[in-house]
N, C-alpha and C positions, 0 to 999 in steps of 0.2 A: 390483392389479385385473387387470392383463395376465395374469401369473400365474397368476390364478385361472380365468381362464376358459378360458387355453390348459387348463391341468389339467383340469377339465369337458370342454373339447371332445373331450379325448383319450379319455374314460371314455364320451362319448358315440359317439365311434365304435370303442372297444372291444366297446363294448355291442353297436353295429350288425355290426361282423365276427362276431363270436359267433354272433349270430340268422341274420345269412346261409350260416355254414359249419351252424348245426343246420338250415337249411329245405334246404342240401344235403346233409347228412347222410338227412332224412327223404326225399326226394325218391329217394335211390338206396338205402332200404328200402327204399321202394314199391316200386319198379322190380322188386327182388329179388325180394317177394314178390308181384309179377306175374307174373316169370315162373317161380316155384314154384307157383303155383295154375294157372298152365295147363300145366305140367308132369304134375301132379295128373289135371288134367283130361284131359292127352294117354292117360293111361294108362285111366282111366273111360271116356274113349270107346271106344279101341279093343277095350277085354272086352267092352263091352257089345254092339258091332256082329258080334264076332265071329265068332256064328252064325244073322247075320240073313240071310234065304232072299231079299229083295228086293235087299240091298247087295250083289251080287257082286264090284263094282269098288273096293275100300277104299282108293285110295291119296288122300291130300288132302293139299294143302299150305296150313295155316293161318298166319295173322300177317301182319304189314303190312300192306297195305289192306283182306286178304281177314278173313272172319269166325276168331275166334279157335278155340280145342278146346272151351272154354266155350262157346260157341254152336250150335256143330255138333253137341254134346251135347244141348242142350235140342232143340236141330230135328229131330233124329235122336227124341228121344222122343216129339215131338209127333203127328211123320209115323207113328213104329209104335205108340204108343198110342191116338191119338183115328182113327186113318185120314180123314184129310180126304180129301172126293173132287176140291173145287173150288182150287186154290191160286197165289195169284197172288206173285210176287216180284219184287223190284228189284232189279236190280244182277245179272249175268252172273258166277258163282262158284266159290267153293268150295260153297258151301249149293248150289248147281244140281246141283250129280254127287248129291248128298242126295235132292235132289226130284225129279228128273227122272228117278233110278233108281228109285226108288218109283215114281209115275207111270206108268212104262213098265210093272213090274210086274202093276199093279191095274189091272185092263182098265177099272172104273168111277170109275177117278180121273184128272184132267187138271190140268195145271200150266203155264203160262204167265209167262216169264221177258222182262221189259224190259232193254234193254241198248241205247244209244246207240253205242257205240263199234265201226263193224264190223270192224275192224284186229284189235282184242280178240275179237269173236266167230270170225274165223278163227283167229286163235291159240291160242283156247280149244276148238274142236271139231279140232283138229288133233293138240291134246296130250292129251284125255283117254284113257280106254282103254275098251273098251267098243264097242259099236254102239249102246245106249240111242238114244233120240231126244230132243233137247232141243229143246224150243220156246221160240223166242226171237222175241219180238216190235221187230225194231230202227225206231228213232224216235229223234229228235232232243231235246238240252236246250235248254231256254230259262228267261229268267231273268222271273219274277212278283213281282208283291206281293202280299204277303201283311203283314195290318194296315200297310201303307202301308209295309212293308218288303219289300227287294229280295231275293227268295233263288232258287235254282234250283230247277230243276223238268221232270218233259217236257212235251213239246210238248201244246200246246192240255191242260195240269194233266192229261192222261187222260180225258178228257171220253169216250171210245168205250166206258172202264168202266163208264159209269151205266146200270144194271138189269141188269149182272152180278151174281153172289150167290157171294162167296165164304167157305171155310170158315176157312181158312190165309192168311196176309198175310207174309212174307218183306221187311219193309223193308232191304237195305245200300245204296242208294244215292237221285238223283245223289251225286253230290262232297257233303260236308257242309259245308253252309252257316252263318255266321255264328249267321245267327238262321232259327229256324223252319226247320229245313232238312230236306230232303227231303219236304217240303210238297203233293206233290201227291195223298198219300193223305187230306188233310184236304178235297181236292177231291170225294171218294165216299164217305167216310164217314156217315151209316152206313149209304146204304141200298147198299152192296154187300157187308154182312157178310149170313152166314147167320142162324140163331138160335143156334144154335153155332160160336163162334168164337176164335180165336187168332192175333193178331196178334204181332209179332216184330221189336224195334226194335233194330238192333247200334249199337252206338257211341254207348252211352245216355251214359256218360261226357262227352260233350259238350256244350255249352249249347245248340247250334242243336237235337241234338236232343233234347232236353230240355223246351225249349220247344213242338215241336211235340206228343210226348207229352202233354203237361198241356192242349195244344188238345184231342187226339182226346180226353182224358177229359172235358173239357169239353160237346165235343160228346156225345157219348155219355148224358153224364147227362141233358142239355137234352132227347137224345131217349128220356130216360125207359130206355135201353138199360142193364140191369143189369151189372157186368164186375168181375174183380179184375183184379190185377197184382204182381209179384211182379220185382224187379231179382235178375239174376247178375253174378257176377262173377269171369273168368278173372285174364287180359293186360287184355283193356278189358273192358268193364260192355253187359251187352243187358239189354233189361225185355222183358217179354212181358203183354200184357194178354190177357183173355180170359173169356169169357162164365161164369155162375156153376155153369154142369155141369162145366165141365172147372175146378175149383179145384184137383185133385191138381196140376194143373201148377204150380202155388204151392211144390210141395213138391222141386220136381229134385234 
């Protein structure tokens, strides 16, 4: 009986080694072919921007915290396809030299950039190239609930955006929160979208924001607010939702 069971246990954690060297096998697939799709993608951006008359300034540096080539991609067509005039963003970035350089361009469009961190917004108007103008709204994080959970957020959720109307939404930040994270656009939704709109969620790949996603589609439906949505996928995963005139952007 001994015997027998040591034999079993052995087959059972033969079995278990096997399944953990295949979940790390799969695990540095992915990886690979992460970073062969934003490889991909590094190259599809840069043709495409190549001889765009508002991007004078091309240099970016994507990955790790910042948005990936897959995202810069999509925001880059948003910006010179649909021309938004009104465009509100989180997070102090890579997407900022994007938006702020358009912006600057188009005498009837304005852009408005949230950033907490002002260490980081010195650092960041110190290093880019250019004289553009970036506007950058700095304010403080603080931490909310949201359905009786704790996640972060800026100060007072944005409460100064209600009866703003925007066309473009730029979410990468705060920090990504467990659950519901980066939360405080659920605080203005919907009535600071336009009737044409495009919202922009990086780091869809994770649960917090994931969750809030499926808030704003929530809300959105409740407000009778028609919209598709469409996920990419570089290095990380951005979703982009957006109102039913602009459905090409379904098609990046």
């Amino acid at each position: 009986m001994k015997n027998f069971l040591i034999e079993h246990l052995w087959k059972w954690m033969g079995i278990n080694r096997l399944l953990f060297r295949q979940d790390q096998q799969q695990f540095q697939l992915d990886k690979m072919q992460g970073i062969q799709n934003d490889i991909y993608m590094a190259m599809k951006f840069n043709d495409t921007i190549r001889e765009c008359p508002w991007l004078q300034h091309k240099s970016f540096s994507p990955g790790g915290w910042a948005v990936d080539y897959g995202c810069l991609y999509t925001l880059y067509r948003v910006l010179n396809d649909i021309h938004p005039k009104n465009i509100l963003e989180f997070g102090l970035g890579q997407s900022s030299k994007l938006i702020h350089q358009y912006a600057n361009y188009y005498k009837d469009a304005n852009a408005l950039t949230y950033e907490h961190d002002s260490e980081w917004i010195e650092f960041f108007n110190k290093g880019k190239t250019g004289d553009y103008n970036v506007n950058i709204y700095k304010t403080e994080l603080e931490e909310v609930e949201y359905h009786g959970i704790k996640t972060l957020s800026y100060k007072n959720n944005c409460d100064e955006l209600k009866g703003q109307k925007f066309d473009m939404i730029m979410i990468d930040a705060p920090f990504g929160s467990e659950h519901y994270s980066r939360s405080q656009i659920l605080n203005i939704i919907p009535d600071c979208l336009a009737s044409s709109f495009c919202i922009i969620m990086d780091d869809y790949n994770r649960q917090g924001e994931q969750e809030t996603i499926k808030e704003i589609e929530n809300t959105l439906s409740a407000s009778g607010v028609k919209y598709l949505s469409a996920t990419y996928k570089s290095n990380k995963e951005h979703l982009i939702i957006c109102s039913e005139d602009l459905r090409f952007l379904k098609t990046l």
